[in-house]
Structures are given as structure tokens and as C-alpha cells.
LUMTOR-45304 format. One record per residue (C-alpha): x negated, y, z; residue number from 1; chain. Coordinates in nm, 2 decimals. Layout:
N
(rec (X,Y,Z),NUM,A)
...
//
This chain:
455
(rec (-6.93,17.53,9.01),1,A)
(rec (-6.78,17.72,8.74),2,A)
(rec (-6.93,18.10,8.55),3,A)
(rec (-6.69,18.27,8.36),4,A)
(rec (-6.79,18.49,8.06),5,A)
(rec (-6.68,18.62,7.70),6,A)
(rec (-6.87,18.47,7.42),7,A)
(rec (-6.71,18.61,7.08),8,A)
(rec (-6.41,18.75,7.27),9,A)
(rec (-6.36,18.44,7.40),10,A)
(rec (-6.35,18.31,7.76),11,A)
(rec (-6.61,18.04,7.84),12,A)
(rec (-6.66,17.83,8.22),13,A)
(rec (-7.01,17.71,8.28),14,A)
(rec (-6.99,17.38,8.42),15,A)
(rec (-7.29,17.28,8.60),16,A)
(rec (-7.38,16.95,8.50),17,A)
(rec (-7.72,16.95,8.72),18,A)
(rec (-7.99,17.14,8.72),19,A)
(rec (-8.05,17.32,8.46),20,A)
(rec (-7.77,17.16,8.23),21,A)
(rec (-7.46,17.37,8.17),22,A)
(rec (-7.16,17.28,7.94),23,A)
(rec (-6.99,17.57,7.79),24,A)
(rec (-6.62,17.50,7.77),25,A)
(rec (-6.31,17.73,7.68),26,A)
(rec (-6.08,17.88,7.92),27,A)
(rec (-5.73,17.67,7.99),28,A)
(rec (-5.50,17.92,7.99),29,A)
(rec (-5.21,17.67,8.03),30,A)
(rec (-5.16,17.24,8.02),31,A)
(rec (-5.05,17.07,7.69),32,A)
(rec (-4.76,16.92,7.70),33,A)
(rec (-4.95,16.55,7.72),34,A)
(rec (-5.10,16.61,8.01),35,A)
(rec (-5.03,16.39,8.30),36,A)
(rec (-4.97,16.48,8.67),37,A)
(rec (-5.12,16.21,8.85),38,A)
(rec (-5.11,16.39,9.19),39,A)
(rec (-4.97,16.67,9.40),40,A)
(rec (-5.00,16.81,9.77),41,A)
(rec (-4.80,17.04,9.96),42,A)
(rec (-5.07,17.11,10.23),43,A)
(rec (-5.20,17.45,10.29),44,A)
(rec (-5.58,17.39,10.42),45,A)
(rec (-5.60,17.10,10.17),46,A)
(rec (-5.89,16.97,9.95),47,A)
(rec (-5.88,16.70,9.69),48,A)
(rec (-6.25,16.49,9.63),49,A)
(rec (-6.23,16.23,9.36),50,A)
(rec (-6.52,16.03,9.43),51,A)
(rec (-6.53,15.80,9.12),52,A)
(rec (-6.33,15.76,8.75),53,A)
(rec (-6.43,15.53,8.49),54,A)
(rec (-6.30,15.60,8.12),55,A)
(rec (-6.43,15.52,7.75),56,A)
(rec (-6.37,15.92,7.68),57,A)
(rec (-6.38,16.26,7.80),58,A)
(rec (-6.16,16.41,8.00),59,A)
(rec (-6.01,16.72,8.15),60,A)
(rec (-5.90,16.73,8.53),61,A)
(rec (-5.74,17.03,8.58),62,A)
(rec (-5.53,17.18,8.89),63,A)
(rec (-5.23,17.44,8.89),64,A)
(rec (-5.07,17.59,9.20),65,A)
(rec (-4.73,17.80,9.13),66,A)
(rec (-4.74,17.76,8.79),67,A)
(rec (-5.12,17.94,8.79),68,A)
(rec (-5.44,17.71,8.66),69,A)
(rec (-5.66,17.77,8.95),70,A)
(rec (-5.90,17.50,8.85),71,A)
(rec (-6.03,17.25,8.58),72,A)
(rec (-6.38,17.02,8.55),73,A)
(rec (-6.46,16.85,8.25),74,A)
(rec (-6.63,16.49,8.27),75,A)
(rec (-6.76,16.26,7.96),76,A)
(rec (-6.65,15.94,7.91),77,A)
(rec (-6.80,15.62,8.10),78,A)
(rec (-6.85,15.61,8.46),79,A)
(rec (-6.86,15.93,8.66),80,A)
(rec (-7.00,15.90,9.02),81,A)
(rec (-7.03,16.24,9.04),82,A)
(rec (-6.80,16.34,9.29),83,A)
(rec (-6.60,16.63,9.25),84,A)
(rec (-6.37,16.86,9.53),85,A)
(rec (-6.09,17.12,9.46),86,A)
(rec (-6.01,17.35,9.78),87,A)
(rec (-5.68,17.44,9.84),88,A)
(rec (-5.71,17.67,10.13),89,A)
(rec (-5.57,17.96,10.04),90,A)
(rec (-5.30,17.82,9.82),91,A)
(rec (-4.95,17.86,9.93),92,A)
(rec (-4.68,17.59,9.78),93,A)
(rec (-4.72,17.30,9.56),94,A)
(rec (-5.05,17.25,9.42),95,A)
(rec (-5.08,16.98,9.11),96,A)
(rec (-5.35,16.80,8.95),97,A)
(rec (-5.36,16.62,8.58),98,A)
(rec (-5.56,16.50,8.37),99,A)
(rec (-5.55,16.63,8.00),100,A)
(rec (-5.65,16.55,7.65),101,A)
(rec (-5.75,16.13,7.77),102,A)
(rec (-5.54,15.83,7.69),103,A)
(rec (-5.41,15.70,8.01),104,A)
(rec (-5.47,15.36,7.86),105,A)
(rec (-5.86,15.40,7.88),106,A)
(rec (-5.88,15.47,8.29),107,A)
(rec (-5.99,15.17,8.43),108,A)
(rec (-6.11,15.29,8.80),109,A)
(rec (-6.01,15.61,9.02),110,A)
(rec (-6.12,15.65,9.37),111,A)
(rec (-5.99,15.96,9.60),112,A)
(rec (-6.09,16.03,9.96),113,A)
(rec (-6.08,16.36,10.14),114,A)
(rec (-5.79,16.43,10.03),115,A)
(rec (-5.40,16.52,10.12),116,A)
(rec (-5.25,16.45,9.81),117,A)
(rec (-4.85,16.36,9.91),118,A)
(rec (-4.73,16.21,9.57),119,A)
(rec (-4.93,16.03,9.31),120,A)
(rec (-4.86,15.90,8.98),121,A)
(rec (-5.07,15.64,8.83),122,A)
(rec (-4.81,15.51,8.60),123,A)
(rec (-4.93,15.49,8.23),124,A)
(rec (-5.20,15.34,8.33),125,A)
(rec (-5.17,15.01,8.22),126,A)
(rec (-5.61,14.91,8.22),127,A)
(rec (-5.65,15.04,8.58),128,A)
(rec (-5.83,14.78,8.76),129,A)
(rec (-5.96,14.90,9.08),130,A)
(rec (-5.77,15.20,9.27),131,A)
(rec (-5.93,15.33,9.63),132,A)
(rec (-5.69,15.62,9.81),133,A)
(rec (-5.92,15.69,10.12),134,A)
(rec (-5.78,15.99,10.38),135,A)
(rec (-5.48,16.04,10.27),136,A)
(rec (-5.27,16.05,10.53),137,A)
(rec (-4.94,16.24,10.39),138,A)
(rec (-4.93,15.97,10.09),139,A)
(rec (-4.68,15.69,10.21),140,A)
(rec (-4.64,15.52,9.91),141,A)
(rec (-4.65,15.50,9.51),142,A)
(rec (-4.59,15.32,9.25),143,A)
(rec (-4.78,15.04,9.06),144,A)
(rec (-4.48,14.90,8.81),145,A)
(rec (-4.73,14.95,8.50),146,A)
(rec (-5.06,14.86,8.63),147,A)
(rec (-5.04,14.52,8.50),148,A)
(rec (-5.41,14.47,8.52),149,A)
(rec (-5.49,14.58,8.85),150,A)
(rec (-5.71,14.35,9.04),151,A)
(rec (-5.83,14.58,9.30),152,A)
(rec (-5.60,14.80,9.57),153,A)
(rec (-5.79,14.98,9.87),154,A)
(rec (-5.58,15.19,10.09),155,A)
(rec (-5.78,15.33,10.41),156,A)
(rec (-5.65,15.57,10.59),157,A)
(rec (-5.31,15.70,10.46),158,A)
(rec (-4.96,15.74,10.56),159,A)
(rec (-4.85,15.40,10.39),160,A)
(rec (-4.70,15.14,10.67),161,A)
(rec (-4.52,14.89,10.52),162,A)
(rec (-4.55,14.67,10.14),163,A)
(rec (-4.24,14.79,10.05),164,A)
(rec (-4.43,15.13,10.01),165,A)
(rec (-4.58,14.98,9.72),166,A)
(rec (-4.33,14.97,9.43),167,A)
(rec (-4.42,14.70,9.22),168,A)
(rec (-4.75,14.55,9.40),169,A)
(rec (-4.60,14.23,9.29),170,A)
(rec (-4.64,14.26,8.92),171,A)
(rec (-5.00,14.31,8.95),172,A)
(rec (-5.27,14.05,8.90),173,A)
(rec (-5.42,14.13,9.24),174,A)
(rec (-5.70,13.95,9.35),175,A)
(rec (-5.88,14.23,9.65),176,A)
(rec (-5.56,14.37,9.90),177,A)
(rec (-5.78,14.56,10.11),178,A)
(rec (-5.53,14.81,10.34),179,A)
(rec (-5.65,14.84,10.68),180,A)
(rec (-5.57,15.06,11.04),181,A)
(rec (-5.21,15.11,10.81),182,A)
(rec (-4.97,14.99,11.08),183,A)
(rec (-4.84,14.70,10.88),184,A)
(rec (-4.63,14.48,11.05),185,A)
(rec (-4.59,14.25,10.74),186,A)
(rec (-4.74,14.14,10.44),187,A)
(rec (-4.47,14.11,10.25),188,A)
(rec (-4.46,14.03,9.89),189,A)
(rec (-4.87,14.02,9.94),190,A)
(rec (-4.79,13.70,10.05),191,A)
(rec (-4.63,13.55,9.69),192,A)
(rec (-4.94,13.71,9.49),193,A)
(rec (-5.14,13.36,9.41),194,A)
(rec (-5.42,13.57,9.25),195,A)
(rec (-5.52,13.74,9.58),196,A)
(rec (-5.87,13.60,9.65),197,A)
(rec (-5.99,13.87,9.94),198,A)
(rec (-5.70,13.98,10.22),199,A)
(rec (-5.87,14.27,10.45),200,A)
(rec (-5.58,14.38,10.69),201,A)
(rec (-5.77,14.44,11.01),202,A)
(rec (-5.64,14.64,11.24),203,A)
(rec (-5.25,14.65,11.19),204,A)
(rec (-4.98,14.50,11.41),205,A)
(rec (-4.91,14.18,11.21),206,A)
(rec (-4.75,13.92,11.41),207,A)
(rec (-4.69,13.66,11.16),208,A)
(rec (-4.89,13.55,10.85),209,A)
(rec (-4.78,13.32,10.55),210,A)
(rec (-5.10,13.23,10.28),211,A)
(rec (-4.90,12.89,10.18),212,A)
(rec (-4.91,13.06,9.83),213,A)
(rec (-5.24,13.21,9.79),214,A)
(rec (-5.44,12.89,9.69),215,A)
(rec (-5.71,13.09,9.56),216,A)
(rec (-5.77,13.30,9.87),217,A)
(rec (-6.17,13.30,9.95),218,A)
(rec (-6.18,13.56,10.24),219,A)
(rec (-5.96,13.68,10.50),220,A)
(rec (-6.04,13.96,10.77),221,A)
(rec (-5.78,14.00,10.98),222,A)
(rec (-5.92,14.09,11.29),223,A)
(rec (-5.77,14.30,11.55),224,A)
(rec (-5.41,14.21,11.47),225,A)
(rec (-5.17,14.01,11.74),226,A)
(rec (-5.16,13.70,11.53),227,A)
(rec (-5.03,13.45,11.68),228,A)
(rec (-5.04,13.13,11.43),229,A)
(rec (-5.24,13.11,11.08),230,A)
(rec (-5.21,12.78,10.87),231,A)
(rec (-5.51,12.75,10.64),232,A)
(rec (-5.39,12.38,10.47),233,A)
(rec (-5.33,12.53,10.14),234,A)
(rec (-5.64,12.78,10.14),235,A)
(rec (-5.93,12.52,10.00),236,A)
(rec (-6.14,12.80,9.86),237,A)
(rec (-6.17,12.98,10.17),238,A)
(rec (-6.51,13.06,10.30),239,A)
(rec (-6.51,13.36,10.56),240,A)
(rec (-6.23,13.41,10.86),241,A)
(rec (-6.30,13.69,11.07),242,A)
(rec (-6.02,13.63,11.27),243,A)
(rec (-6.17,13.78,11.59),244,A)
(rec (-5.93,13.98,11.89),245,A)
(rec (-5.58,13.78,11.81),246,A)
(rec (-5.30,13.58,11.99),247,A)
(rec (-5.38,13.23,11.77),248,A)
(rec (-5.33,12.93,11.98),249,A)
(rec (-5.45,12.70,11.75),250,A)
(rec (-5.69,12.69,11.44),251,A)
(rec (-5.79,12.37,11.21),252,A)
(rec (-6.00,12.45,10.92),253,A)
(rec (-6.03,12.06,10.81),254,A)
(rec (-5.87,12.16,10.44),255,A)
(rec (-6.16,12.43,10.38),256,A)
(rec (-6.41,12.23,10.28),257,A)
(rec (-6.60,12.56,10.15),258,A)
(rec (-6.61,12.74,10.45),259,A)
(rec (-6.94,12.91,10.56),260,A)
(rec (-6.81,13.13,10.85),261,A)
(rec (-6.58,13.10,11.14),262,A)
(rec (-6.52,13.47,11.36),263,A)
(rec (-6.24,13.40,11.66),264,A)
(rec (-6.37,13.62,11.96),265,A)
(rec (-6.15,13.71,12.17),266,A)
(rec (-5.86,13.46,12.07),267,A)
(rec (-5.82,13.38,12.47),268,A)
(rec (-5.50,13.18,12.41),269,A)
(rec (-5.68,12.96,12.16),270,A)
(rec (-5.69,12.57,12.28),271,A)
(rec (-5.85,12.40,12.00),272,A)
(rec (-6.02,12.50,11.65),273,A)
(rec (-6.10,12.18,11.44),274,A)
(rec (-6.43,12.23,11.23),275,A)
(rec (-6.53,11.90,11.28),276,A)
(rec (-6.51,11.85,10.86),277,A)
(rec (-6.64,12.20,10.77),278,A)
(rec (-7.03,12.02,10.70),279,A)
(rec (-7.14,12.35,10.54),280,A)
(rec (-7.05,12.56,10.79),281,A)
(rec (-7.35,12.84,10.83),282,A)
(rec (-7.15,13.06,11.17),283,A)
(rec (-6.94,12.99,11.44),284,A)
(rec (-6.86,13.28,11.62),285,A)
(rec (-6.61,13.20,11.91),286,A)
(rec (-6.65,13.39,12.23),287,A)
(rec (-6.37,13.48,12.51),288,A)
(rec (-6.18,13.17,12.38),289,A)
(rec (-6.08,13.18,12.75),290,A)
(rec (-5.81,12.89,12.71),291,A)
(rec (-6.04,12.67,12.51),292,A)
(rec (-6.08,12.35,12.67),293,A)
(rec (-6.30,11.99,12.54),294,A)
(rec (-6.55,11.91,12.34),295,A)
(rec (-6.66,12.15,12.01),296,A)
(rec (-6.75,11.96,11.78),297,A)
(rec (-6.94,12.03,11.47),298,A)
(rec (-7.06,11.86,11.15),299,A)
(rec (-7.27,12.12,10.98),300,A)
(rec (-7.64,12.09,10.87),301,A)
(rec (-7.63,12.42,10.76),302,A)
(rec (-7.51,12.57,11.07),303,A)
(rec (-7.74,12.90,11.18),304,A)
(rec (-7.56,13.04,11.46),305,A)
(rec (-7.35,12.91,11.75),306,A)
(rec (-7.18,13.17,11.95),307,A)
(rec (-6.92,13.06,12.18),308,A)
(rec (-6.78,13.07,12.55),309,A)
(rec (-6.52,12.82,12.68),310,A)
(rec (-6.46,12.51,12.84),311,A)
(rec (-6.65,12.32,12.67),312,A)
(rec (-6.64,11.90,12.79),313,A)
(rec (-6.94,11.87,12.52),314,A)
(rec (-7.14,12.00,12.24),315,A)
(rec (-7.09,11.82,11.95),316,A)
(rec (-7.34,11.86,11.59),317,A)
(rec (-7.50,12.14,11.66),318,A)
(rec (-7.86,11.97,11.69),319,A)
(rec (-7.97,12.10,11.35),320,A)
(rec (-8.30,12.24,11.16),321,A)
(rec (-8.10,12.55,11.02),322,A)
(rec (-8.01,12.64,11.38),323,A)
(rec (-8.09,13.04,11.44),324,A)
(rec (-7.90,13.18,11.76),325,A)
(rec (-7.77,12.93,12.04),326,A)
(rec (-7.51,13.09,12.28),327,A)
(rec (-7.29,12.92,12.51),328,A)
(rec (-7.14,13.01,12.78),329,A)
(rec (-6.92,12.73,12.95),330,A)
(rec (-6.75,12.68,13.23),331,A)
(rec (-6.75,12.32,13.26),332,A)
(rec (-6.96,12.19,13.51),333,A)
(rec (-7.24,11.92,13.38),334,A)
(rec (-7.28,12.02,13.00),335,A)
(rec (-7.58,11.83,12.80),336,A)
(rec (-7.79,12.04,12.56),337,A)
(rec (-8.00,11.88,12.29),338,A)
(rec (-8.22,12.13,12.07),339,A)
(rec (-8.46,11.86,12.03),340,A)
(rec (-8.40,11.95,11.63),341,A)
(rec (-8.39,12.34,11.65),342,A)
(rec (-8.76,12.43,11.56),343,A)
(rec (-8.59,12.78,11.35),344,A)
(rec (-8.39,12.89,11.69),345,A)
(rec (-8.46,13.24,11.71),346,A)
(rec (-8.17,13.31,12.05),347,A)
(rec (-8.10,13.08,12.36),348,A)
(rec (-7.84,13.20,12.57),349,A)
(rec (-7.67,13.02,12.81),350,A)
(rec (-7.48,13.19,13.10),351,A)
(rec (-7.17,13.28,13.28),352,A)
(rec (-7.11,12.99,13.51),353,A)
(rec (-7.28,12.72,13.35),354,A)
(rec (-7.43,12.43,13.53),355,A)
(rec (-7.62,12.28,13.26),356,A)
(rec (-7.68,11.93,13.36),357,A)
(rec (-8.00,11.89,13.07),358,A)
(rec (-8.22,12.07,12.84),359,A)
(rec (-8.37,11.98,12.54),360,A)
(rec (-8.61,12.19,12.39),361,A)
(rec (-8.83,12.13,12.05),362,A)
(rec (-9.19,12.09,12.09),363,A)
(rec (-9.26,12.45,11.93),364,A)
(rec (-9.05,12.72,11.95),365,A)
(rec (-9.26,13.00,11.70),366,A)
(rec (-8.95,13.17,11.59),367,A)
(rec (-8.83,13.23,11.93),368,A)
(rec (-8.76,13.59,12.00),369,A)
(rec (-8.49,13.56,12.31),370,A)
(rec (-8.47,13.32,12.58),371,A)
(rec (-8.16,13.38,12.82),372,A)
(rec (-8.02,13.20,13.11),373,A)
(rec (-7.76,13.38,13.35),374,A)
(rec (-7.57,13.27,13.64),375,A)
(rec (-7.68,12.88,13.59),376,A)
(rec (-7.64,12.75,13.96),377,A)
(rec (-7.85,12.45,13.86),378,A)
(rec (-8.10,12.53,13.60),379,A)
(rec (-8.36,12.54,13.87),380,A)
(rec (-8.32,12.14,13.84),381,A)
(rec (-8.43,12.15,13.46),382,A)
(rec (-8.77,12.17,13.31),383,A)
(rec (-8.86,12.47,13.08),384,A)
(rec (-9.19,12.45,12.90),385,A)
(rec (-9.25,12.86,12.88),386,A)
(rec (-9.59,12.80,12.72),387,A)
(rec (-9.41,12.70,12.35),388,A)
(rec (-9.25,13.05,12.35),389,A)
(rec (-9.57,13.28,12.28),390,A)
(rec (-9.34,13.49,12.03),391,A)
(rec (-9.04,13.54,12.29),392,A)
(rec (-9.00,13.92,12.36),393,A)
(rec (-8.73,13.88,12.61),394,A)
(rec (-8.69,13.67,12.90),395,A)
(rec (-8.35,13.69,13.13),396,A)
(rec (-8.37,13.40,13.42),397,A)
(rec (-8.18,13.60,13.67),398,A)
(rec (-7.91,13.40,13.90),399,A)
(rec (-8.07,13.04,13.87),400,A)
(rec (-8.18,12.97,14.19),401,A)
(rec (-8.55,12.96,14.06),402,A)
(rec (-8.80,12.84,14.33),403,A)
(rec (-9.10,13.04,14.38),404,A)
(rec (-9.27,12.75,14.24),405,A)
(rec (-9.11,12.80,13.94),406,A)
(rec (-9.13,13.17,13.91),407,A)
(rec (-9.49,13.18,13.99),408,A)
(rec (-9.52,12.88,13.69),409,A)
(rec (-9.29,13.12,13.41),410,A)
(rec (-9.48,13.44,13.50),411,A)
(rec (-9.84,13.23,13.42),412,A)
(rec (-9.73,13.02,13.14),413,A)
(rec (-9.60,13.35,12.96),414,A)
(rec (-9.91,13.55,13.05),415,A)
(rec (-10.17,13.30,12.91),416,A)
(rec (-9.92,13.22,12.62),417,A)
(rec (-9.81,13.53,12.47),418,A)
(rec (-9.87,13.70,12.17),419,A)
(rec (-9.64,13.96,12.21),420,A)
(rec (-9.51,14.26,12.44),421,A)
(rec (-9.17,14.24,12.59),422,A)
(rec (-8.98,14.24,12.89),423,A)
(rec (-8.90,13.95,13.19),424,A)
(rec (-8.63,13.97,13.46),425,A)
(rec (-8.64,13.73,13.72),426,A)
(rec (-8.39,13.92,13.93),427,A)
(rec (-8.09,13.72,14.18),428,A)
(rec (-8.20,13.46,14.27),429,A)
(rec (-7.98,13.43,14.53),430,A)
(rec (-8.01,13.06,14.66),431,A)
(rec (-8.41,13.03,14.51),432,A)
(rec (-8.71,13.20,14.59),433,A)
(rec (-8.93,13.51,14.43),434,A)
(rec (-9.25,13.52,14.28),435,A)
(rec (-9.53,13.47,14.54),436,A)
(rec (-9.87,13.61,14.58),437,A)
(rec (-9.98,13.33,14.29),438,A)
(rec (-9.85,13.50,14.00),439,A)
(rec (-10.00,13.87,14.12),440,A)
(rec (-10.25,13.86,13.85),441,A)
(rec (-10.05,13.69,13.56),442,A)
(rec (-9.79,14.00,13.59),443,A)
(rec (-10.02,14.26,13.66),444,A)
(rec (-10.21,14.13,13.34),445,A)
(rec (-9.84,14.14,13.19),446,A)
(rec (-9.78,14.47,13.32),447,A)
(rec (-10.13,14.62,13.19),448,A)
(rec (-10.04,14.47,12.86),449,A)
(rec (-9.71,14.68,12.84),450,A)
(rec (-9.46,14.43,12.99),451,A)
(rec (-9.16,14.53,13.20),452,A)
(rec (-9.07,14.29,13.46),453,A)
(rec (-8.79,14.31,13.70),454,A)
(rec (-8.79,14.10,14.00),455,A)
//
């Protein structure tokens, strides 16, 4: 990065500033007295990348280990997305990094990653608005009592596990809290900042969540936690929950009048989730809601994907133009489906136990890439028009109980119909027939064509 040479007796760094741009710069032979030490690491082996600063001047970052300047890059003012790394490998003690001759005052961003930085010091800066500490596993915590305009605070991967880590969060104006995989237990005084309007805290160990006081809140990702009970009454601006793989019994979204996607996989203590007055709801993502039993109903036009598996009594509002992806999986015995108004479905997947009782399709089906059934005891007693879906590329009808009738009819229909190569499995049907001597030519014509078929 750096040439040194004499120019006038004096010694001059070549910065590299991209091919074939260099900026000649004196020597630092030592740090004036207003620099500031922003950060420090104790880690033999270490390195230190900042990935992005924005200021409205130059500036000096410049490194010293044992008193020694080992290090220094000069940046212009503006934003710098150039990202710069200081190696620390064969340094022994304390090595420290400050900036020099820039007004604290004028740093509105800093992002760090790769690095093992132990202490930093962003104090003095009172105009930082975004700061992003990625890798930094020995940092477990600093201090943010002058960042009185900080709206952004992203914390991956470092050694803070607890709020209280964060001296003076609460004075901030933050809107993004974005800290997950931290082992956080608790939010805290997170939970008193009413300017929060995006809470990312996948991945922890949080047991019990409080957003009574964040009434502008638009998007929560708490996935992967053990939640056990979210109220979302005083949330109205709320429009994406990615709630997925928690211990929440119970979810009503009727006061989110905004919302646009639902994710709750894996919730397999959850009994009921009221979205019945969500009408511009887009997804509904719901699978393994193991303890879910009675109707889901919906009251969306705008609804694109339904994605759920429970016991479901009924389907309600799903019928819709928008409709992209349908897949249910159900355990209840006898369950009604009506597509009739679906003529955008681009998935149908029903499986795992289902005994559908009846099927309405649309009269075309053009967008239709996937048709799926599994493990439906009783679809054999429906009627499937296969000739609508010329576009489908994959068909699963394995464990229906399909007659040989009906196999021989789906491999024909598809085979004059398609427009399209793909694959068909008509495999286990265990109580039905196989495909008889009828259908030879329709899927040797499928195979010749590049079909796979598994029978």
C-alpha cells in the first residue's frame, strides 16, 4: 500500500489511490495531541478492516503499537467504500488506532468487520448516524452516551451479550437495532426506545419480549429465539414478522392493519393466529404449527402465498386472483379447497396426511410451474384436469391411491399438453394401481422429449 522515499530531505508514503493514482503524503513521525483513539486490540494475529466512513473532510487513520507508528492511510472527505486492513501479526502488546487532523463532529457512518478490536471509543461523535461492528468477537461493549443522533446500531458477531453492554443506547434516537447470534437474553432498555422502527434479534435466547412502547415499530425478525408470548396491540405500523422457530402459543395481528407478511414456522405450540383483519396481507408462512387446530381464516385480496401445515377445520379467504404458491398440509380429515379464483397460482401442494374431501381448480392454469400431492388417501376420489397445466415442470402424485385409470389418463393428458420438459413421479401407490400398457407411448413420448418419470 504504502512506498517510502526522500523528496527534499523529506520522508514521503505513496498511497495508492488506484491504478495509476498516487498521493504523496509526509511521514507521521508521532500523533498530535487531537488525535482521537477510537479503538484498540490486544490480539497478537489480529487485523483491523474498516469497510466504510463517511465524513465532509479528510482524514488521517493512523495505528501505533508500543508507542511506535507502524501505520497510517489518508482518505478525502465524503464517502469512502474503499475498504482498508491494518495487519497486526507480528505486533506484540497493545496496538491503537485514531483518527487525526478530522473534527469528530463531521463522522456520520463507520463500519468495521474483520476485526479484533477489544475497546472502542466513538464518543465525540455526536453526528454518527449509522455504526456496523461485524467480527469482533473480543469487543463486549462501548459506549454511546454522545451519539445523540444515532439512528442505526448493527452488532454481528462480537462479544456483546447483554443491553446493559451498551452504555447509553437509551439516549440515542434509534430507529434500526439490528444485533443478532449475540446471546441476548433481554432487550432491555431497547424496549423503552419509541423511535425503533426495525428490531432484528434473530438468533438469541430471548424468552420474553415487551414492544408496548415501540408504536412506531414496522419490522421485527426475531426468529430462532424461545419466545414464548409477543403482543403486537400497540405495533399498528408493523408490516413484516418473521417470527419463525419459537415457543409462541398464540399470535393475533388484528391491530396491524399494515401488515404484508406473516413468518411462524416452526411455532408447534401455537393454537391460534388471528389474521382474519390483516386484508392486505401479501404472505402467510406457517408450517409445523403442530398444535394449530380450526379454521384459518383470511381476509386478504392481496394474498400471494399460503404456506401452512396444521389442523386445519377449514380454509377460510384464500380464494384470490393474487394467489402465487398454495401449500397446505392438514391433518384434518375432509378439508374443501376452492381455487376456482387462482388463475396466477404458480405452486399446489397439498400433502402429509390430507384427505382432501374437494378440489377446485381454475379453468387455466398458464402460470403453473408445480403441481404436488403427497400422502392424500383419498385424492384418487377427486377429478384433476392435467390438460390445463401445459407449463407445469413438476408433477409429485405419489401415495394417492391413483387407479391405473387415472395414471394412464395423467401420463396422456400431460404428454399431448405440454409445452415444457420436466419430471413426473407417480410412485406409492399403495392401495391404487400403476400405469398400464395404455400410457406406454405417452411416457415413452415423455421420456424421448427429456422427461424423468418415476413410477
Amino acid at each position: 500500500m504504502q512506498i517510502v522515499k526522500k523528496i527534499n530531505n523529506t520522508e514521503i508514503i505513496d498511497v495508492f489511490l488506484g491504478s495509476p493514482k498516487y498521493l504523496d503524503i509526509p511521514k507521521i513521525n508521532n500523533i498530535s495531541t487531537g488525535a482521537h483513539k477510537f479503538a484498540t486490540t490486544s490480539s497478537k494475529g489480529s487485523t483491523f478492516r474498516m469497510v466504510q466512513i463517511v465524513t465532509t473532510s479528510p482524514y488521517y487513520v493512523i495505528s501505533k503499537n508500543n508507542d511506535d507508528i507502524t501505520d497510517y492511510v489518508s482518505r478525502p472527505s465524503g464517502i469512502s467504500n474503499s475498504p482498508f486492513t491494518w495487519d497486526f501479526s507480528t505486533h506484540i502488546g497493545d496496538t491503537e488506532l485514531y483518527f487525526s487532523d478530522i473534527n469528530l463532529n463531521e463522522i456520520t457512518t463507520l463500519a468495521f468487520t474483520v476485526s479484533t478490536v477489544d475497546a472502542l471509543n466513538v464518543n465525540g461523535m455526536t453526528n454518527l448516524q449509522t455504526l456496523t461492528l461485524q467480527n469482533s468477537n473480543l469487543l463486549t461493549g462501548f459506549e454511546l452516551t454522545t451519539n445523540v443522533q444515532l439512528t442505526g446500531l448493527n452488532i454481528i458477531g462480537t462479544g456483546v451479550t447483554s443491553v446493559t453492554d451498551l452504555v447509553g443506547i437509551v439516549n440515542t434516537p434509534l430507529e434500526v437495532f439490528n444485533a443478532p447470534n449475540l446471546g441476548l437474553t433481554t432487550l432491555g432498555v431497547i424496549e423503552s426506545i419509541a423511535s425503533i422502527t426495525g428490531l432484528f434479534i434473530q438468533s438469541n435466547a430471548i424468552t420474553l419480549i415487551d414492544l408496548t412502547l415501540l408504536i412506531n415499530l414496522q419490522q421485527i425478525s426475531a426468529y430462532s429465539n424461545s419466545i414464548t408470548s409477543v403482543d403486537f396491540s400497540n405495533n399498528p405500523l408493523l408490516h413484516t414478522a418473521t417470527l419463525y422457530s419459537n415457543d409462541i402459543t398464540s399470535l393475533d395481528f388484528s391491530n396491524n392493519p399494515l401488515l404484508i407478511d406473516a413468518y411462524i414456522n416452526g411455532n408447534v405450540n401455537l393454537t391460534s393466529c388471528d389474521i382474519s383483519s390483516n386484508t392486505i396481507l401479501q404472505k402467510f408462512r406457517g408450517t409445523n404449527l403442530n398444535s394449530f387446530v380450526g379454521a384459518l381464516t383470511l381476509n386478504s385480496s392481496s394474498l400471494i402465498q399460503l404456506t401452512a401445515s396444521g389442523t386445519f377445520s377449514s380454509l377460510v379467504g384464500y380464494n384470490v386472483a393474487a394467489l402465487e404458491i398454495f401449500d397446505i398440509t392438514s391433518q384434518n380429515n375432509g378439508l374443501a379447497i376452492d381455487l376456482s379464483n387462482a388463475t396466477l397460482l404458480e405452486q399446489f401442494k397439498i400433502g402429509g396426511g390430507d384427505s382432501v374431501s374437494s378440489l377446485v381448480l381454475p379453468a387455466t392454469l398458464n402460470a403453473l410451474t408445480i403441481f404436488q400431492t403427497t400422502n392424500n388417501p383419498t385424492f384418487h376420489l377427486l377429478t384433476v384436469d392435467y390438460t390445463i397445466m401445459t407449463n407445469v415442470t413438476q408433477f409429485i402424485l405419489d401415495g394417492c391411491n391413483l387407479t391405473s385409470g387415472q395414471l394412464d389418463t395423467a401420463y396422456i393428458d400431460i404428454d399431448a399438453n405440454t409445452s415444457v420438459v420436466g419430471s413426473i413421479d407417480t410412485s406409492g401407490q399403495t392401495a391404487g394401481g400403476s400405469p398400464t400398457a395404455t400410457s406406454l407411448a405417452a411416457r415413452n413420448n415423455l421420456i424421448t422429449n427429456g422427461w424423468t418419470i418415476t413410477i
